[in-house]
N, C-alpha and C positions, 0 to 999 in steps of 0.2 A: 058269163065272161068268155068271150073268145081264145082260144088256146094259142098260147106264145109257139109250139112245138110242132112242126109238120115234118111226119116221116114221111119219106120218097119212095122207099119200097121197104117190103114187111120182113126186112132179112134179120139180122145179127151187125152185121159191119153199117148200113145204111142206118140203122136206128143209133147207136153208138156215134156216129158222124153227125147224125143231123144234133142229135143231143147234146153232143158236145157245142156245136157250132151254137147252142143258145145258150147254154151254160157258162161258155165262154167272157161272156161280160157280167158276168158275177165271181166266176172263179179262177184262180189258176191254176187249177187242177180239170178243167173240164173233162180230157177227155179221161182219164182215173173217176172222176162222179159217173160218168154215165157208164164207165162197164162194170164198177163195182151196182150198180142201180141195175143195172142187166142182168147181174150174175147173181145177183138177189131176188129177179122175179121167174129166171128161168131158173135156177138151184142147180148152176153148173160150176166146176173150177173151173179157174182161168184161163186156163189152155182151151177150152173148150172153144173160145172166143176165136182163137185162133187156128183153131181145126176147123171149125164149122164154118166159118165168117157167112156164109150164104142160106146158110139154116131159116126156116121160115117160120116166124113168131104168128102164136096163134092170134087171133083176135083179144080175147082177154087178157094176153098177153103184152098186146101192145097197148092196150089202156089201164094198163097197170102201169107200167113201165114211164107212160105219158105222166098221166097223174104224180108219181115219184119225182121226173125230172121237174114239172111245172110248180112244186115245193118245193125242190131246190133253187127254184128260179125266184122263188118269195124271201131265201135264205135260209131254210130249215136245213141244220147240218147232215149231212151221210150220215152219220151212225143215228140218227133219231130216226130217219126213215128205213133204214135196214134194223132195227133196233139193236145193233152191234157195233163193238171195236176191239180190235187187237189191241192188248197192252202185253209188254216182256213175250213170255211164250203164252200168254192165255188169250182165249176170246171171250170177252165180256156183254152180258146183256146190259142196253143203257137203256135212259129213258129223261124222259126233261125232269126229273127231283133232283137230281144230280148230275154235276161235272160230269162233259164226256174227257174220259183220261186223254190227256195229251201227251206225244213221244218226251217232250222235256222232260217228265215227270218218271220215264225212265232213268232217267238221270241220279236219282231219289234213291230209289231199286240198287242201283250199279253202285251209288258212293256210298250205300251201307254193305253191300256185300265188300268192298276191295278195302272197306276201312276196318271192318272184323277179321277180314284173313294178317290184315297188318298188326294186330293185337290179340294179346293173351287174352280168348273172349269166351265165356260158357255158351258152346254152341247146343247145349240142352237148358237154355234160360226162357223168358216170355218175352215178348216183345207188342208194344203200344200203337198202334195208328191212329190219331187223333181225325177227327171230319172223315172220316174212310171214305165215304160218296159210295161208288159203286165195289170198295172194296179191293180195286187196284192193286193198290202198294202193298197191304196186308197179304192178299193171298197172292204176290207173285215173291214177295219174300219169305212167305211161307211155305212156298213151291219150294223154294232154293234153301230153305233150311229147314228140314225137315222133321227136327232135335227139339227145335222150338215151339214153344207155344204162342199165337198172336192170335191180342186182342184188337178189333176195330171198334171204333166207338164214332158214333153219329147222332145229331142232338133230332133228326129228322128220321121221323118209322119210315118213311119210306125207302130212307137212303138204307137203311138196317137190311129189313125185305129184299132190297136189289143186290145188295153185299149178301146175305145169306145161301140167294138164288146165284148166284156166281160162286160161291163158295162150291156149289151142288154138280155146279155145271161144267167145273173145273175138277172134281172128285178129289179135292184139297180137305182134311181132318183136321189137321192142326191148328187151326182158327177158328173164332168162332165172332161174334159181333153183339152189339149192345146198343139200347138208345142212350147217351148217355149226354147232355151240354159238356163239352171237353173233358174235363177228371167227374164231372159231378158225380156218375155213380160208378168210378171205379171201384172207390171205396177200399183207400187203404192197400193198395196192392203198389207189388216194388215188380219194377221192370229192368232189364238190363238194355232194351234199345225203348227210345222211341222216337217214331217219326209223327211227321207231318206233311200236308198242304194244305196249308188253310186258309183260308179270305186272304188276302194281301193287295187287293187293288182300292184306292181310292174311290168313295162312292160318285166323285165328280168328275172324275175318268171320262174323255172323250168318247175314249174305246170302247166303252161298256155299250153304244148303240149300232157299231161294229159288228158285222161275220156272225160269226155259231154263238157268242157270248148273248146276243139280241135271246136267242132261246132256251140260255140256261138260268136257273136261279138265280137273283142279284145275291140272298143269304150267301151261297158258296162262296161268291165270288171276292164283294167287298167287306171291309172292315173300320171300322173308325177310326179318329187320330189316323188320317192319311193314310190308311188300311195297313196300319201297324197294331191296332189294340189285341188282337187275337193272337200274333206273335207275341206280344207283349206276358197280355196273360200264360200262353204256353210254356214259353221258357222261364219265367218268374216262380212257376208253382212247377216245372218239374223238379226243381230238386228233393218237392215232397215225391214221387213216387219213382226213382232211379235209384239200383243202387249205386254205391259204389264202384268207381271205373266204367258208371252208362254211360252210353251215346245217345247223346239228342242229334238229329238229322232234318232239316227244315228246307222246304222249299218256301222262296219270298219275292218282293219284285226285285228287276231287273238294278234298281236304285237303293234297295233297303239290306245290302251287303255290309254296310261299315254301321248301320244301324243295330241288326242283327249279331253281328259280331261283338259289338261295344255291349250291346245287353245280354246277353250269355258270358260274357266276364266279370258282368257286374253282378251275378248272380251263381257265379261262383266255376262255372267252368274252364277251363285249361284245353289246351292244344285245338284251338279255335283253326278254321279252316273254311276257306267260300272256294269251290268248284263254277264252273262257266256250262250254258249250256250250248245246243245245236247250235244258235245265232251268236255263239261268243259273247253272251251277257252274263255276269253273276246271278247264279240262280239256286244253288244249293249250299248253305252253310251248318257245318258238324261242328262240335263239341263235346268233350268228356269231362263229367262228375266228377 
């Protein structure tokens, strides 16, 4: 197959440009793909890019770098080909078993820390992440509470494996990970937070053959009953394992706000609450036990 990609000259700035300029009709982030893709096969900070612009990329170097953008050009996400992403303050290894974390899901992070400093909360209790994936939410709320102890639970080894290796990578103790299908083997333990993201799209979702979703798991992604069954399940059985005065914290779609809400009342919680994210959609909804 002929190569979509011609560099002009072997510099830093000229591969960056040309890169971008074909990346450009796939993405809008072009030229952000191609110097994060650069600064991944040359293993330089980003300043470098800007000190150097005229820097001369070896041979191997420039068919590495080819190769990289001409999979971007197929739609394989940046973090699959650099096998990283920044989530909160950490960098995480990804890979296709699991969700690459997305900034919204910050969102997650931020409305259980500023919802515990507003409440009488035992900040030497344990705390729950349900689907962990790559272990995100767990160990960056386990960064910031250090008192705590947090379990991630994932019904796939693989996702376990990738959570543990980020666990290692981030030199985070207080967590630790499980295979577990949602509570199946927590087995009897009481938590004072727990979170989630879990499935909440439609398996008949247009979107799902869309952007970087084409590459990750459908399992993460959708759920039945109009990707409400796994919210459904979550919140219906934590009152078996929270105790008293927990927080459940749930990310869902941008539509399933007045849903999620109505079912956390009906199963017994109080001071219900939906947060908005980046794009100003409902996206985060809390409750307490």
């Amino acid at each position: 197959m002929k190569s979509e990609l011609s560099i002009s000259e072997p510099n830093i700035k000229a591969a960056i440009d040309d890169a971008a300029l074909a990346i450009k009709k796939m993405s809008d982030t072009a030229k952000l793909d191609a110097e994060i893709l650069l600064l991944h096969v040359i293993e330089k900070p980003k300043a470098y890019l800007f000190t150097w612009p005229d820097a001369v990329l070896t041979t191997e170097q420039l068919e590495y770098f080819t190769s990289l953008v001409e999979q971007r050009l197929l739609g394989h996400p940046i973090a699959h080909l650099i096998g990283k992403r920044d989530f909160w303050t950490l960098t995480l290894e990804v890979n296709n078993s699991t969700l690459i974390p997305r900034p919204d899901t910050e969102l997650l992070v931020e409305t259980v820390l500023s919802s515990i400093s507003d409440f009488d909360f035992p900040m030497n209790g344990k705390g729950l992440d349900l689907g962990t994936g790559t272990g995100a939410i767990a160990l960056s709320l386990a960064s910031e509470l250090p008192e705590m102890a947090w379990l991630g639970a994932d019904f796939n080894k693989d996702a376990v494996e990738l959570a543990t290796r980020n666990k290692s990578l981030n030199n985070i103790n207080n967590c630790t990970f499980i295979q577990s299908d949602w509570y199946s083997a927590v087995h009897e333990q009481r938590f004072d937070i727990i979170v989630s993201n879990p499935p909440y799209i439609d398996p008949l979702d247009p979107h799902l053959h869309l952007g970087d979703v084409r590459f990750e798991p459908k399992s993460a992604l959708t759920a039945g009953d109009q990707g409400k069954s796994d919210l459904i399940h979550i919140i219906e059985q934590a009152p078996n394992y929270l105790n008293k005065q927990g927080l459940i914290a749930l990310e869902h779609g941008y539509d399933q706000a007045e849903f999620v809400r109505q079912c956390l009342s009906d199963n017994g919680f109080k001071n219900i609450n939906t947060f908005i994210d980046l794009g100003q959609n409902d996206r985060i909804t809390i409750g307490y036990f």
